[in-house]
N, C-alpha and C positions, 0 to 999 in steps of 0.2 A: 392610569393617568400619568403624564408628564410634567411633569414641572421644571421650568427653567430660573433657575435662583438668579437672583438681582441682588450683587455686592454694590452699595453702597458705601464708597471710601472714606465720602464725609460725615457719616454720624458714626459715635463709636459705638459699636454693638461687638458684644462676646460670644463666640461663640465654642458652646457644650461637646464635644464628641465623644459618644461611648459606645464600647462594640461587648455586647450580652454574648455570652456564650450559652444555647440552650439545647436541650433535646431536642432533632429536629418535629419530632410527635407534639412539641410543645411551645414549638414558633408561633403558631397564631393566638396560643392563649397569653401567650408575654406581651404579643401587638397590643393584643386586645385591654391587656392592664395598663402598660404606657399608656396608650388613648385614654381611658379611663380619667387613669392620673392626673394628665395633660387637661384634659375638659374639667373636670372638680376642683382640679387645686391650683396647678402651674400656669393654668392662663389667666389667673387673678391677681397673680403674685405682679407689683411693680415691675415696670420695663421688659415683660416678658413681650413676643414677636412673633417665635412659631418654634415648633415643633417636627421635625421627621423624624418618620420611621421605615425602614427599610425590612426586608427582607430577604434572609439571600439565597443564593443558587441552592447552595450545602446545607440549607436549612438548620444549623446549628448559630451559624454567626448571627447576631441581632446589633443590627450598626446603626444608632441614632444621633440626630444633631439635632440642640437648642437652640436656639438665638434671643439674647434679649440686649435693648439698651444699658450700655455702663455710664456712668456717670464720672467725671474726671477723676474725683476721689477711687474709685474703685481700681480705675486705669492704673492711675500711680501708685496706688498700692498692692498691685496685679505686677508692674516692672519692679518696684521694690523687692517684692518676694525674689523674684528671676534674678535678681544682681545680687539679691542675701543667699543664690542657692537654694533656696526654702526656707531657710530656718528666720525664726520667729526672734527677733534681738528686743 
């Protein structure tokens, strides 16, 4: 199935990126726990949106994105971090 993502500019939503590194023999069991995860826990959780998961050619890389609503507090405290560098003052 295809999916064509809808960026929406005007609401602020955050979005997750992480790229698994797995056996490829054990690509589908890592989908299969993300999903898991994502259905019992993460789509309960406040301002959550969606979840992919990908699967790749090389079947070692495992590349997902989250998305959920930020809230203004979170934003600015999201640019704070990036202007401190990271660190925590």
């Amino acid at each position: 199935m295809t999916v064509t993502p809808h960026i929406d500019t005007a609401r602020p939503v955050a979005t997750l990126i992480n790229v698994f590194t797995v056996s490829p023999d054990r690509q589908p069991e890592l989908i299969d726990l993300l999903a898991r995860a994502t259905e019992e826990t993460m789509k309960h959780q406040p301002g959550f949106i969606c979840a992919n998961f990908h699967a790749s050619q090389d079947g070692e890389h495992q590349p997902t994105a989250a998305e959920s609503e930020t809230t203004r507090r979170q934003v600015s405290s999201r640019k704070r971090r990036v202007h401190d560098g990271g660190n925590r003052r």
